[in-house]
Each structure stands twice: as C-alpha cells, then as structure tokens.
C-alpha positions as CSV (number, residue, x, y, z in Angstrom):
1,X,94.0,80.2,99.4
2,X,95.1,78.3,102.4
3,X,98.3,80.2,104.1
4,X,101.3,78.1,104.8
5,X,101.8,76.9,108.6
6,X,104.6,79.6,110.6
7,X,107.4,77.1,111.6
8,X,107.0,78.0,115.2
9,X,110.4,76.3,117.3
10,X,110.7,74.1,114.3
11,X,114.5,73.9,113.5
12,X,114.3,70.9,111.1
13,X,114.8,72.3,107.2
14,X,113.0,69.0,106.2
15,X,110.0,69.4,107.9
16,X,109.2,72.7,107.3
17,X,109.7,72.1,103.6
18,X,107.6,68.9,103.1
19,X,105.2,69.6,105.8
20,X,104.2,72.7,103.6
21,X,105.2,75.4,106.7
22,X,106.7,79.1,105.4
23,X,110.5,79.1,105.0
24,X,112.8,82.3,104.1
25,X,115.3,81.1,101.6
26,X,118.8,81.2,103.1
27,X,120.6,78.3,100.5
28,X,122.1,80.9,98.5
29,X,124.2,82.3,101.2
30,X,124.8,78.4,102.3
31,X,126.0,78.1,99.0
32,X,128.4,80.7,98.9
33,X,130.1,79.4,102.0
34,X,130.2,75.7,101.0
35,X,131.7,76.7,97.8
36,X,134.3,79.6,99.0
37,X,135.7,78.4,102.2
38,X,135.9,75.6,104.9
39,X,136.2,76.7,108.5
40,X,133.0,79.1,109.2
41,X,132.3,80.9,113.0
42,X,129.1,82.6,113.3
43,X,127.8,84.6,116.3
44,X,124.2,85.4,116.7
45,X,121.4,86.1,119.9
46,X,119.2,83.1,121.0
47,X,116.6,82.3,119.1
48,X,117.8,84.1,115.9
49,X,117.7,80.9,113.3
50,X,121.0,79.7,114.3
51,X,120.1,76.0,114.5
52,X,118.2,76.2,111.2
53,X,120.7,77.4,109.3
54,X,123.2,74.5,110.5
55,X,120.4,72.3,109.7
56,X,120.3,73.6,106.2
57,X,123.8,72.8,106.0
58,X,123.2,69.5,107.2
59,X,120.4,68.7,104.4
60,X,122.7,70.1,101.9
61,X,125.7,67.9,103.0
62,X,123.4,65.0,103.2
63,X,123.0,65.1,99.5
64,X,119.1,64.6,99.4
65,X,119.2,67.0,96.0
66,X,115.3,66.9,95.7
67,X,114.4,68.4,98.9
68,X,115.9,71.7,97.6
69,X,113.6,71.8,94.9
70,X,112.5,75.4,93.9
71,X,114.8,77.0,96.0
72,X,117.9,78.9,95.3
73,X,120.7,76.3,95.6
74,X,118.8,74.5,93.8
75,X,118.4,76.3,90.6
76,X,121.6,77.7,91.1
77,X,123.4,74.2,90.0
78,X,124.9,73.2,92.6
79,X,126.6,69.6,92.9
80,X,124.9,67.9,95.9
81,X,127.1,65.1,97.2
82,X,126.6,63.1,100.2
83,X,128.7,63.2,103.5
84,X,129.8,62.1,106.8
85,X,128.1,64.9,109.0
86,X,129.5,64.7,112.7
87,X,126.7,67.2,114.7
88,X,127.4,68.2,117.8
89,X,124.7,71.0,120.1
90,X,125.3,71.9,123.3
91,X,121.8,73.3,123.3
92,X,120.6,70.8,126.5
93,X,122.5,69.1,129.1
94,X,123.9,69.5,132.5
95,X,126.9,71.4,132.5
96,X,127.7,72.1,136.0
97,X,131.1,70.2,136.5
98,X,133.4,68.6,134.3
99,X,131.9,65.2,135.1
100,X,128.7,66.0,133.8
101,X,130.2,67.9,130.7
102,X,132.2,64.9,129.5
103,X,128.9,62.6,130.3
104,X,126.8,65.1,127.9
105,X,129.9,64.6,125.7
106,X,130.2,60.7,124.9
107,X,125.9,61.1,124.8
108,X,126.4,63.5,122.0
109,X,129.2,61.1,120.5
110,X,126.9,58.1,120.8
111,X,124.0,59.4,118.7
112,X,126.4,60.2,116.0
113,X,127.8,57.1,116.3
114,X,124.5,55.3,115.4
115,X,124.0,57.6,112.6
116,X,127.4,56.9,111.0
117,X,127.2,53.1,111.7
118,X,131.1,53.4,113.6
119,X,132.5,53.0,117.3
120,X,134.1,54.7,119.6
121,X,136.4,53.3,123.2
122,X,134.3,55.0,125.6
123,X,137.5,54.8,127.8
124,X,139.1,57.0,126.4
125,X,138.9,60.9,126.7
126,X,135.8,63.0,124.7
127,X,138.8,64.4,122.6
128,X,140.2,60.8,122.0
129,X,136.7,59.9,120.8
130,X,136.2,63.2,118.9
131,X,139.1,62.0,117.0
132,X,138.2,58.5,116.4
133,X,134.8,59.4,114.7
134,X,136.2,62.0,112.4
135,X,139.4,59.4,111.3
136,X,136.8,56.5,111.0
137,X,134.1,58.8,109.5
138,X,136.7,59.4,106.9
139,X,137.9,55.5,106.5
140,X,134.3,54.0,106.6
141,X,133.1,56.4,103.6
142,X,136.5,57.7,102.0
143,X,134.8,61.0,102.1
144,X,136.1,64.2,104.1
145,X,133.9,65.0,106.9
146,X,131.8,67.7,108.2
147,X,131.5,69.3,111.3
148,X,128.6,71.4,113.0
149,X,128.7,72.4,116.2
150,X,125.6,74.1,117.3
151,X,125.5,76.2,120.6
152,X,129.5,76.0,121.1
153,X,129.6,78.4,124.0
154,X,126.0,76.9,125.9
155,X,128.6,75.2,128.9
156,X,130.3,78.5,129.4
157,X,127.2,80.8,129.4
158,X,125.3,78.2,131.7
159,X,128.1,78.8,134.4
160,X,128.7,82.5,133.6
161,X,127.9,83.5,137.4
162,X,130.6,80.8,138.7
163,X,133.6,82.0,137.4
164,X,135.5,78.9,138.4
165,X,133.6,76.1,136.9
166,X,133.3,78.8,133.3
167,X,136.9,78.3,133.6
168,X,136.8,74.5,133.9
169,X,134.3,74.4,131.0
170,X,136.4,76.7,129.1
171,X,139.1,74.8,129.1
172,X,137.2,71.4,128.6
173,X,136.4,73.3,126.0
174,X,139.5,74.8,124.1
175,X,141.2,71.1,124.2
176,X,137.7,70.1,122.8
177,X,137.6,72.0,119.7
178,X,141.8,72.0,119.0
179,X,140.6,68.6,117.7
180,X,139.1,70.2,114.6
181,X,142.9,71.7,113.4
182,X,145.0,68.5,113.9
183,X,142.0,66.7,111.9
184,X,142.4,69.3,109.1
185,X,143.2,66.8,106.2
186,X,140.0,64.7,106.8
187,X,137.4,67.6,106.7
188,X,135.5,69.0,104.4
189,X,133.3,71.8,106.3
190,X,133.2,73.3,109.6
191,X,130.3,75.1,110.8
192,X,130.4,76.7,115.0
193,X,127.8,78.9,116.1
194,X,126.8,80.1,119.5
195,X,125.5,83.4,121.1
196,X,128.9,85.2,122.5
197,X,132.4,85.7,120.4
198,X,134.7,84.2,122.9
199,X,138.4,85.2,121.7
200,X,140.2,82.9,119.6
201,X,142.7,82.3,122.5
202,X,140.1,81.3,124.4
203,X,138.6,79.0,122.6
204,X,139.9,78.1,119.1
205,X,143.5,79.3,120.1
206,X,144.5,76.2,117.4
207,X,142.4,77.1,114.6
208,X,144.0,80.0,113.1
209,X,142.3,79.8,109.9
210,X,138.9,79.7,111.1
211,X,136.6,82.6,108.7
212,X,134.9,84.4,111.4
213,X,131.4,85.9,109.6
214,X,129.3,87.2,112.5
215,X,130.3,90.9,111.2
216,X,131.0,90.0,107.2
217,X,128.4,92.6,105.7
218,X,127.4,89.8,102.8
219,X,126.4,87.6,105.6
220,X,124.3,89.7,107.8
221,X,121.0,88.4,107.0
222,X,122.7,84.7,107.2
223,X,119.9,84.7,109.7
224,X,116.7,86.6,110.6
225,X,114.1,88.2,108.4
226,X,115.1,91.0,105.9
227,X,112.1,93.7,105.7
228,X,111.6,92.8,102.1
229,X,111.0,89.2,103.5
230,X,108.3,90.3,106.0
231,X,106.3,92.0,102.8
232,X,106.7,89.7,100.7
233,X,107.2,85.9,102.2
234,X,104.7,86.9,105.0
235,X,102.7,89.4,102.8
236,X,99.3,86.9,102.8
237,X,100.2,86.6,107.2
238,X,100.5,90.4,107.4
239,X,98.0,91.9,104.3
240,X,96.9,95.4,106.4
241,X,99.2,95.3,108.9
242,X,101.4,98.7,109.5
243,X,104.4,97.5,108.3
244,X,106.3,100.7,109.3
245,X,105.1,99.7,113.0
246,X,106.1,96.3,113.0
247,X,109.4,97.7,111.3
248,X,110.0,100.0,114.7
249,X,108.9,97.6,117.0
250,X,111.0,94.4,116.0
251,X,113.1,95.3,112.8
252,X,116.9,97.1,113.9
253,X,119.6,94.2,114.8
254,X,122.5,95.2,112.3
255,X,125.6,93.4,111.5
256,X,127.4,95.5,109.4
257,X,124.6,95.1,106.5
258,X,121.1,94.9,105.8
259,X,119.3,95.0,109.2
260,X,116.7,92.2,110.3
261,X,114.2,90.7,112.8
262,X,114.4,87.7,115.4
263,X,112.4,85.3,113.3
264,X,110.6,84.2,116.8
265,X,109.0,88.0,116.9
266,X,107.2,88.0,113.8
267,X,106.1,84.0,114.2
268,X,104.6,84.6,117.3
269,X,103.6,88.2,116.3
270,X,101.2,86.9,113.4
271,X,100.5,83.7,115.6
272,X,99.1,86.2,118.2
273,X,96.9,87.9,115.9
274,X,99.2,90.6,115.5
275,X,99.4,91.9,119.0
276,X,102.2,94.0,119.9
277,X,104.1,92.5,123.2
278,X,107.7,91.5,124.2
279,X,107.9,88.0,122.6
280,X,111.5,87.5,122.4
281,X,112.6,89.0,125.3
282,X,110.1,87.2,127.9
283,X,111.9,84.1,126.8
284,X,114.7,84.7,128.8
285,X,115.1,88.0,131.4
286,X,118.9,88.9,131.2
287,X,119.4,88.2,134.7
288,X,123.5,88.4,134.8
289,X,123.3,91.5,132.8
290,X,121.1,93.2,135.5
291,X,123.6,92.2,138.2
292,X,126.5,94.1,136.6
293,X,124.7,97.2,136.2
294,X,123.5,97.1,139.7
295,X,126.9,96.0,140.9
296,X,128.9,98.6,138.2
297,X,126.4,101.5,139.1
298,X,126.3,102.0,135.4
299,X,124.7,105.1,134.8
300,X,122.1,104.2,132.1
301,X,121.9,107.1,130.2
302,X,125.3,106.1,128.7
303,X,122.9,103.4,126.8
304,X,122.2,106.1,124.5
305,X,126.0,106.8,122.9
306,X,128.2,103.8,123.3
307,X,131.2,104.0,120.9
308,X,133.2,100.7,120.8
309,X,136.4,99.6,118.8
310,X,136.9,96.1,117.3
311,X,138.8,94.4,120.5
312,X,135.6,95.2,122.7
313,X,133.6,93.0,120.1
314,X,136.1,90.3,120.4
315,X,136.8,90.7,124.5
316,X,134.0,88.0,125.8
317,X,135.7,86.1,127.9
318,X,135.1,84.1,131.6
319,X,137.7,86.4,133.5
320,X,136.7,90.0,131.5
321,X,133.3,90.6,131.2
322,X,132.3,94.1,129.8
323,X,128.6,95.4,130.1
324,X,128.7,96.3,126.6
325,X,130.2,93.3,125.3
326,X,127.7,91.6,126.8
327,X,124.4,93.8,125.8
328,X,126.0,93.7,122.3
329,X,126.6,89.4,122.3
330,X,122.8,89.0,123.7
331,X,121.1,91.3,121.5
332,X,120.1,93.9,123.6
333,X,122.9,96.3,121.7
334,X,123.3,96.6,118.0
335,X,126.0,98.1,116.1
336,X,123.5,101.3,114.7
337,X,127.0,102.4,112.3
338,X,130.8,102.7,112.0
339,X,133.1,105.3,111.6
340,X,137.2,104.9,110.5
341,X,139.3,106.9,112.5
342,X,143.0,107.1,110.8
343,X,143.2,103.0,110.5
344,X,141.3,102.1,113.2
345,X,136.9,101.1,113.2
346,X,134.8,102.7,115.7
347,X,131.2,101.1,116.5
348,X,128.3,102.8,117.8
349,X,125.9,100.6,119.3
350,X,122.4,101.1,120.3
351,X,119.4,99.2,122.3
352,X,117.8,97.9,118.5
353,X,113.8,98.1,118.7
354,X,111.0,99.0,120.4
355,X,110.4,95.8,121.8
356,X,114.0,95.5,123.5
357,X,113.6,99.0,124.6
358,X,110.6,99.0,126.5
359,X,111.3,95.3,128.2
360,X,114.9,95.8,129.3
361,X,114.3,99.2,130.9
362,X,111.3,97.7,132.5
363,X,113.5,94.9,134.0
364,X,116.3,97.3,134.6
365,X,113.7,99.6,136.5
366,X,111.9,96.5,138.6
367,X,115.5,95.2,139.3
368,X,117.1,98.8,140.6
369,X,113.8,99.5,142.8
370,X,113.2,95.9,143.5
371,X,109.6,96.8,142.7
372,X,107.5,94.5,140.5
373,X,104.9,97.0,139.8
374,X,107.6,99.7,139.3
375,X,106.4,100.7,135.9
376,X,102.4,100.4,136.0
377,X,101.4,103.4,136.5
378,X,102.2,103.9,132.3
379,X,99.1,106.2,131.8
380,X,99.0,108.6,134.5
381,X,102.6,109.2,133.8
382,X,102.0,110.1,129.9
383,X,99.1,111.6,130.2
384,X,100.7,113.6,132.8
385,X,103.3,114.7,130.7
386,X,101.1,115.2,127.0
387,X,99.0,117.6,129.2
388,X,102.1,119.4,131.0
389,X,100.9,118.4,134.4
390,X,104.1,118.4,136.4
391,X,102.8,118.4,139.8
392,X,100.9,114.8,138.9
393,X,104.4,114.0,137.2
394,X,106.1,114.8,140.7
395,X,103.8,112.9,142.7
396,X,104.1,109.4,140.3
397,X,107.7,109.7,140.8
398,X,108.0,110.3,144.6
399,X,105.3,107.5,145.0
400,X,107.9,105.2,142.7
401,X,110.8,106.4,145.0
402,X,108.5,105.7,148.0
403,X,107.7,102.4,146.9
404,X,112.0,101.5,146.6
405,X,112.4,99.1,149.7
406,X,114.3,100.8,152.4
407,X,117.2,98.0,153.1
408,X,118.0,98.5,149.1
409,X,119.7,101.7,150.0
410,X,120.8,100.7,153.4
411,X,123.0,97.7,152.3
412,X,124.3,99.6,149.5
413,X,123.9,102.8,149.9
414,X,122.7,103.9,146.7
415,X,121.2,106.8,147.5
416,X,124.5,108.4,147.7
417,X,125.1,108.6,143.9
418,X,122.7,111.4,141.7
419,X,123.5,108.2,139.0
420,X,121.4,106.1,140.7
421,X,118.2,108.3,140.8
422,X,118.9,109.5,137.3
423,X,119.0,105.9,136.0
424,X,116.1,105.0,137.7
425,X,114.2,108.0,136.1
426,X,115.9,106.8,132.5
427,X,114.6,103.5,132.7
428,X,111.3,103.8,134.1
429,X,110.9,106.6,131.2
430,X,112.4,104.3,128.7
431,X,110.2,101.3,129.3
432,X,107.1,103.6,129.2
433,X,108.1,104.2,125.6
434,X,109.0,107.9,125.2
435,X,111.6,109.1,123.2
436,X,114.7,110.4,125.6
437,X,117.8,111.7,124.5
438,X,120.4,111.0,127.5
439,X,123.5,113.4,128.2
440,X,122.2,115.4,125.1
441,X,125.1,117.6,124.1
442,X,124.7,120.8,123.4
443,X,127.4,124.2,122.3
444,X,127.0,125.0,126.2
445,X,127.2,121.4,128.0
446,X,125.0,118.3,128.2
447,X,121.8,118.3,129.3
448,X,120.9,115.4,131.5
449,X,117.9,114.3,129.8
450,X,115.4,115.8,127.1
451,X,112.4,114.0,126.9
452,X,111.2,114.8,123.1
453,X,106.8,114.8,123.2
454,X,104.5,115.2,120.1
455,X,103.4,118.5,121.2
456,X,106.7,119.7,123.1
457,X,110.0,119.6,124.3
458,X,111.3,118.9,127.8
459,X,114.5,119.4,128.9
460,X,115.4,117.9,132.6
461,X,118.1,118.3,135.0
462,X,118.7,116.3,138.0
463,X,120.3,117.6,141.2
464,X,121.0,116.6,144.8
465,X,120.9,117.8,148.2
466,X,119.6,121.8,147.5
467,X,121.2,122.3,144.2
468,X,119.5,124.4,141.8
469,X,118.5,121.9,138.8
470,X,116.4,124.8,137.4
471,X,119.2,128.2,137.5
472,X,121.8,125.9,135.6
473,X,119.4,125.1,132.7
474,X,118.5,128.9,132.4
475,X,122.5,130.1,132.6
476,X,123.3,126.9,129.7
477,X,120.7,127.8,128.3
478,X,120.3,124.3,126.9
479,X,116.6,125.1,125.5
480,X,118.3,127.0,122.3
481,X,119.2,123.6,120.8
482,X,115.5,123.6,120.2
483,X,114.3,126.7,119.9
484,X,113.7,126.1,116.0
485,X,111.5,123.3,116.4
486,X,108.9,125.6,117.3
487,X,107.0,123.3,120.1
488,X,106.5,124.7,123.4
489,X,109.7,123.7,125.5
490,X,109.7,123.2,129.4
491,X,112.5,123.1,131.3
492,X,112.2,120.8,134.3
493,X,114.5,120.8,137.4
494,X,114.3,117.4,139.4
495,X,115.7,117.6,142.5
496,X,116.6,114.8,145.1
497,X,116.6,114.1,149.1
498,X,119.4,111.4,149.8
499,X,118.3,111.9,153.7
500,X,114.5,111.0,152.2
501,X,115.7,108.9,149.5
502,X,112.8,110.5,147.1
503,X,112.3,113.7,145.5
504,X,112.1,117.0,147.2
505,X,111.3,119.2,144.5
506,X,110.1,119.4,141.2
507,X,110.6,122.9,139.3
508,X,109.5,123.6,135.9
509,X,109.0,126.6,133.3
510,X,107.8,127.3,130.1
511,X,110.4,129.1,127.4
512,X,108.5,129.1,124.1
C-alpha cells in the first residue's frame, strides 16, 4: 500500500485533500465554533497549524460541500452555504514604519478585492477601506461576511526590539481591528490568530464580545497532533517506531486539555527517516528571549517551578514584557497543571519536551558564554558523571569557564553574581539531556541542584569566593530526601573564583 504524502509547509486544506497528502481531521471542532458562536481569538506558537485551520474555515465558508467528503463535518450534516470571506495574514511584509504597514495593508485589501469582484478608494485610510469591503461584501452578495485574520500580532512581534515603532504598529493596529465591532451587523464569523495574547486594551479594546479559546479545554487540540493521532493517522509512517520516545521528545504543549505535538516535528521527523533532532526550534532561535535573560540575570533554575496567575497569561504587551509571558506565548513554556486557590487559578508552567529542552538551554548556554562550541563536549561530560569521575567533570567545566571570553565579564561584570555561574552550569547540563531538579526543596532548605543519574544521585551546591559548598550539604543534610531510593548518592560542592572567573574547587563524597 502506497502511504499518503506528509503535507510538509502545505497550509492549503484543498490540496492536501485532493492531492491525496495525510490530514488530521479538525472539522468537528470547526464545526462547533461555526455553529455556537461568532467572534473567535485563538493563540498558538509558530508553526503549530494555525494557518490551516483558518484555511479549513475558509473551505467550509466557501461552501464547496464535496470537498469535505468523508470527514467529520461532513457526516455530521452540516448545512454548507457559501460566503463573502474577507482574508487577511500578516504572515509576510515589511513592517518597519507605518508607511510600509499601511502599503502591505491596501496590498492585502487588493487581492481580496479581486476575489470578491468589488472596489475600494485607495485614498482613503486602510480602516476606511477595511470598511468599504465588508459593507460592499455584504451589498454585492446580501450575505453576512466573514473575517479571518491570520498572523494578527506579525507587525508587533517583527518590531518587538524597537519599542517605539511596536507602539506605532500597535496602534495602527487597535484602530485596525475596532473595524470588526462597528461592522457587527454585517458579519457572520470572525476568526484572529497569531502567536502572543496581546490584552484586549491593547488591541481589540472595541470588541468586547470577542470568545477568546486559546485556554478553552474543548479546544486544546484545535491545533497540533493528539498522541492517538500519531498511532493511528501516522501508524503506516511510524509502524516500529518507540512511540513512548517520540512522545518524550516532541509530545507535552498543554492548553488546559489533551496535550499535543507541533505538527512540523513529526512531518519532518518521519520525513527524516525518523531521526531525532531539534526540527521546530532551528526554525527560529528565540533571539529576544535570550537578551532578557542576559539583561534580567534570570537565574535559570527558576525554569524548573514557575507558578503564574491568569493576568500574567494575558500581560503581553509592547511596554510590559515578562520573561515568562513570553517563554509561555512562544512555546518554550507550557502550562504542565492548575491549582484553585480560594477563587483565584494558579498555572504552573514548564519547558514542554525533550526537543525544547535540550535546544533552548543550548542557545541559552552558547548565548551566556558567547561560546558556539559551549556544549560539545556532550560525552566526556556524561560519561564522566555515569562512571563518578569528578576530577574529569571539574576539568570539562573549568575548560568551559576558560573558554567564556574575557570582555563578557568585564563590560558586565557577571562574574559578580553566584547566579550567573549557576545558570551557566543549569543550562549547559540541561541541553546535554540529564534530568536536573533546580532549587529542589527539601524539610531542611533547597538544594541548588540534584542531578538525578540511572545508577545514582547527585546532589550539588554552588559557592563563591572560599565558601564551603560541601560542609552545608552535610549540616542540611539534603541527601536524606533520597536516602530511600537506594542508589549511591554523591554530594558535590562546586566552588567558584570571581578573581579567576572559573572554578576553584570541586569537592565530592559518597553517602550511600
């Protein structure tokens, strides 16, 4: 049997359906919505289906009833009618003054124009025109039109580092889409997706009564692969793969329900014969995220318990950018569970795979040291630690520290902070795939870090300039946690030089 094609950067619902290529059936869920409300926000990660979906709802709204043949809408009876789509993405363009904004605008406006056979003054503003095609859209074909806005956010994000045009763009922006609530009684649907939840008085200040789904449980696999649709859609692509290892590497992005995969992992996982690498994250290194962290000094061990309430998901905005926020908006943080505290929700968020693990702490660590080659050493260092061989341990790590150029902690004077060397540590650790636990609490205190092996336990603390790391491990004594896990635990006491920016010393004993 031949397999069906993997719809590799196709976006087009038609295409992949005629030309024969696999496609995860999401018309149930655009079914629901079509049927059960009107105005719709969705926020997801790049590359996460986004763009299909609103293509699905375009197809549906386009009324073409037999290209949903065998599929769930489909059979479900739904009443396919045909209607004036207005489709607007802000996926390409040049967005880097309000000139060129408004130009991208009007080229936007003029496609649909063709499409729905009406005109528009170009002299007047891309509000004015915004206008003019939904009122004529609705004249022309005495049908209520829909909107879908693809990429909403893409002029803000583009200008994220230059606070003053994000502004400019942001505000292009809000007058923009205040369009859509003064042209209420002419639509029918409203579909806006992007990758970042900019408050509604940023952006849709006018549109009150917009449905915001990006954390409605019934709509968390709106987009993305479920695990039962990796074993079963892809279950000819994947027949004796380890599914549980595939799960660990790319499954764990949670919105409140059902967790899922970037569809772009597992495509270019089976197109690459199944070969475990970073596929979603190489397409686009978080380079503004790295600057806060250098600039915040955010300790990275924090990564590992990051408790959040509602108004941080919802605080995305040009002049107030949080680190977590952001992590969380990109997809390099995932809301792991809740917990209700009197009336209020807590989230706890946490890095989502294996893949996002490893490649972010790798950046993080080459971006810190400013050291490409920061984390290549990868066998050494595990092999090091499998066998209990601190003193090749210590000399990896002072030849890492070594390696950190000297004006890095001159200009900044990094060196200064315990954080900084810790978070080094954490990340270079991280991205060579062990299993840390950072600021592990205990009945006695936290331990810094507690590196958990297949054949032991070690339990680290970090000190600076002459401090003991080792004595306060032994007076905590933080090993009990894991006394009952009967592996051999090491305690380990790393200590650092500011005056030789490296490590000094490197203690270690064995308690059980």
């Amino acid at each position: 049997m031949k397999l069906k094609k993997l719809p590799i950067g196709i976006s087009t619902l038609k295409e992949i359906l005629e030309e024969h290529y696999i496609y995860v059936d999401k018309t149930a869920i655009a079914q629901e919505l079509i049927e059960t409300g009107k105005y719709y926000f969705l926020s997801r990660p790049r590359r996460f289906g986004k763009s299909l979906f609103l293509d699905t709802l375009r197809t549906i709204f386009d009324g073409d009833k037999e290209v949903f043949k065998g599929l769930s809408i489909y059979e479900n009876g739904y009443e396919f009618s045909k209607y004036p789509i207005i489709r607007i993405s802000f996926n390409s363009g040049d967005f880097s003054s309000k000139k060129s904004f408004h130009k991208r605008v009007y080229e936007i406006f003029k496609l649909n124009q063709l499409q729905l056979g009406i005109g528009c003054d170009e002299k007047i503003t891309s509000s004015g025109c915004f206008e003019e095609l939904i009122y004529q859209s609705f004249q022309k074909y005495n049908k209520k039109v829909v909107i879908l806005i693809d990429e909403y956010d893409k002029p803000i994000l583009d200008n994220i580092e230059n606070t003053k045009v994000a502004r400019i763009m942001r505000e292009e922006l809000k007058n923009f889409y205040s369009v859509i609530k003064g042209a209420d009684e002419y639509l029918k649907f409203v579909f806006i997706t992007g990758v970042s939840k900019f408050s509604k008085v940023s952006l849709f200040s006018g549109l009150n009564n917009i449905d915001d789904i990006t954390l409605t449980p019934k709509y968390a696999t709106i987009c993305g692969y479920t695990q039962n649709d990796v074993e079963t859609v892809f279950a000819e692509h994947l027949k004796g793969e380890d599914f549980a290892k595939i799960k660990k590497w790319y499954n764990g992005y949670k919105f409140l329900g059902e967790g899922v995969y970037n569809p772009f992992d597992i495509l270019l996982f089976i197109s690459n014969e199944f070969a475990y690498r970073n596929y979603w994250f190489s397409t686009a290194t978080p380079t503004f995220l790295l600057k806060i962290i250098e600039k915040n000094n955010y300790f990275l061990p924090n990564l590992e318990n990051i408790v959040k309430d509602e108004r941080m998901l919802n605080s995305f905005d040009v002049d107030y950018i949080e680190l977590e926020t952001l992590m969380w908006q990109t997809g390099y943080l995932t809301i792991t569970h809740t917990e209700t505290i009197f009336d209020s929700i807590e989230y706890h968020l946490a890095i989502p795979n294996q893949e996002v693990r490893q490649s972010l702490m790798g950046s993080i660590a080459e971006f810190m040291t400013k050291n490409p080659n920061s984390v290549s050493p990868t066998n050494s260092i595990k092999k090091a630690l499998f066998n209990q061989d601190f003193t090749t341990f210590e000399i990896n790590f002072k030849s890492l520290f070594a390696s950190i150029p000297y004006n890095l902690f001159t200009k900044n004077k990094m060196y200064e902070y315990e954080g900084y060397y810790v978070s080094v540590f954490y990340a270079y650790m991280k991205a060579l795939g062990f299993e840390l636990v950072g600021e592990d609490v205990t009945n006695k205190g936290r331990i810094d870090l507690t590196i958990k092996m297949p054949n032991s336990i070690i339990i680290i603390e970090f000190k600076v300039d002459g401090s003991d790391a080792l004595a306060q491990i032994k007076e905590k004594q933080y090993h009990q946690k894991y006394v009952d896990t009967a592996l051999p635990i090491f305690i380990v006491g790393i200590e650092f030089d500011t005056s030789e920016r490296n490590i000094s010393n490197v203690a270690f004993e064995r308690l059980q």
